[in-house]
C-alpha positions as CSV (number, residue, x, y, z in Angstrom):
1,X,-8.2,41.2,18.8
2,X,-7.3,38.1,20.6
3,X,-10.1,37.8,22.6
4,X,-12.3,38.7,19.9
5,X,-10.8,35.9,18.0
6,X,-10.5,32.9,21.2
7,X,-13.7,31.2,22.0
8,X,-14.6,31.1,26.0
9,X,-13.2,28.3,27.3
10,X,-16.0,26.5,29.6
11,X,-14.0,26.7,32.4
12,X,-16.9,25.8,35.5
13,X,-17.4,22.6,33.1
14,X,-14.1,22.0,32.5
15,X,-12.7,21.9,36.2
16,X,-16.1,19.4,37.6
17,X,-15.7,17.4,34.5
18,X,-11.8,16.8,35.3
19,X,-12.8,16.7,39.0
20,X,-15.0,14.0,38.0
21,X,-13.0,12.0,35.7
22,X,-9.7,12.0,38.2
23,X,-11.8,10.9,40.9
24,X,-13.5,8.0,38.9
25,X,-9.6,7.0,38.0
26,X,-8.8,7.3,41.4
27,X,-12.2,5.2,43.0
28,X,-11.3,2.3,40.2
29,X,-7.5,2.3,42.0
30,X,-9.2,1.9,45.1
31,X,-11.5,-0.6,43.9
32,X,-9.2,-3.3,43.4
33,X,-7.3,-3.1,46.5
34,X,-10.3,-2.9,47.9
35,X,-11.0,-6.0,46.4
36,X,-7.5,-7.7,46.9
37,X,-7.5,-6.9,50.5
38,X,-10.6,-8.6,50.3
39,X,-9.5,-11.3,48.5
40,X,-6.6,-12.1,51.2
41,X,-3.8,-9.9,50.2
42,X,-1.7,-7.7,52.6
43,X,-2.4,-4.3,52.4
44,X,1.2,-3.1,50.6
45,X,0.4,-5.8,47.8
46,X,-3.1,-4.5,47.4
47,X,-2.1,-1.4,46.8
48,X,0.5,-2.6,44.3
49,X,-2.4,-4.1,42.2
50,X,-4.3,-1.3,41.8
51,X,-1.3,1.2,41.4
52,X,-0.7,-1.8,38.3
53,X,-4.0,-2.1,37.4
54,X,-4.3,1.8,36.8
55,X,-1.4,1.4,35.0
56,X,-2.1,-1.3,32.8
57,X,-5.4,0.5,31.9
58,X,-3.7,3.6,31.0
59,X,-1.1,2.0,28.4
60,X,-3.8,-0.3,26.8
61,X,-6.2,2.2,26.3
62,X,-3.1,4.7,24.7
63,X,-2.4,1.4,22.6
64,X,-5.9,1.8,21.6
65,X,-6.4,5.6,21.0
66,X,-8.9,5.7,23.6
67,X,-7.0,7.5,26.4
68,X,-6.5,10.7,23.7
69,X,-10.2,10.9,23.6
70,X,-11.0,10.5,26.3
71,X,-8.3,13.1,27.6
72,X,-10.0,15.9,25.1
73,X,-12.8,15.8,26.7
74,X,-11.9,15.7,30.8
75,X,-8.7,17.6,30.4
76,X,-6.8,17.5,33.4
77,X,-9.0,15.0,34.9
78,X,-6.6,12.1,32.9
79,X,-3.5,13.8,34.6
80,X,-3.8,11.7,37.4
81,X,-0.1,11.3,38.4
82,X,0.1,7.3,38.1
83,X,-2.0,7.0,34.6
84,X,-1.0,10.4,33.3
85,X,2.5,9.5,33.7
86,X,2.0,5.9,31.7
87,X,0.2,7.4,29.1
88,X,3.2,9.9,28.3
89,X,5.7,7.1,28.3
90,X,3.1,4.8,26.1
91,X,2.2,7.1,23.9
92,X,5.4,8.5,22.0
93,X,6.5,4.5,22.0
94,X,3.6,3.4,20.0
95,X,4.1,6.8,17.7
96,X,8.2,6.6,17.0
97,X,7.9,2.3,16.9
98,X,8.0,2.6,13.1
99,X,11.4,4.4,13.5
100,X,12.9,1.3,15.0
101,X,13.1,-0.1,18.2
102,X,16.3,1.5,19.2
103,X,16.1,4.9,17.1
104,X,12.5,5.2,18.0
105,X,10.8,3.0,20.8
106,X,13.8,3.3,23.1
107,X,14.9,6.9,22.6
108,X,11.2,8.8,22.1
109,X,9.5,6.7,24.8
110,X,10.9,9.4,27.2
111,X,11.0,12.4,25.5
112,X,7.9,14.1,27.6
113,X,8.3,11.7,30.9
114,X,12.3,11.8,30.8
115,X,12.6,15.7,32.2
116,X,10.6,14.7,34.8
117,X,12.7,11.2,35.8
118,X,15.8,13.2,35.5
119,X,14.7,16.3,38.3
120,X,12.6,14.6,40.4
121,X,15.5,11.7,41.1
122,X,18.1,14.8,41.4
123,X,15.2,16.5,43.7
124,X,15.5,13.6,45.9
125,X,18.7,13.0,46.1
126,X,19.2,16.4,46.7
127,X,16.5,16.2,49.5
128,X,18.1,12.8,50.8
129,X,21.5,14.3,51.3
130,X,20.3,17.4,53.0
131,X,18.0,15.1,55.6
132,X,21.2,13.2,56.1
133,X,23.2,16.5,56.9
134,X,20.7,18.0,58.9
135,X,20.2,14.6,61.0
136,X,23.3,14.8,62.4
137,X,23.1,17.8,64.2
């Protein structure tokens, strides 16, 4: 009955059509430290201002309602780690403002990206103190 009842998910269109829109996210990242390094910049601080610039695009088109759209549309393809991650710290801000800055900017801003904070710093740690153990054998 289920399958009766679910439409086919596109799924060929679905996977180029996030292939595409992560790798046009990812080619506008290197773009400007293309451009920076071009411009004089060392190579680390290039790369700084396009992580940034990514960034920056991702919370100002949340601010707008623009990233959801576009998001419906190239699924996964917006899940690229650096702008993915901004827009699920952006968006429940901008939702729970009304609540208060406290009550709701500050404790809803990490309600989706806060699981993640908390295991992979623990993961690392975790990962640091083994490498240390192991290092001095």
């Amino acid at each position: 009955m289920n399958k009766k009842a679910v439409p086919k998910s596109p799924v060929i269109k679905d996977c180029i059509l996030a292939f595409l829109v992560g790798g046009l996210l990812c080619a506008m990242g290197q773009a400007v430290t293309d451009m920076m390094t071009r411009a004089g910049a060392e190579i680390k601080d290039a790369r700084l201002l396009g992580s940034l610039s990514l960034i920056a695009l991702s919370i100002v088109l949340t601010g707008l309602n623009v990233y959801d759209n576009i998001a419906k549309r190239a699924g996964a393809g917006t899940l690229v780690p650096i702008t993915g991650f901004a827009n699920a710290i952006a968006a429940p801000a901008i939702e729970f403002k009304s609540e208060g800055y406290v009550l709701g900017l500050g404790a809803k801003m990490f309600t989706i990206a806060g699981p993640v904070l908390v295991y992979g710093i623990t993961a690392s740690v975790v990962y640091g103190l083994a490498l240390q153990i192991l290092s001095q054998f």
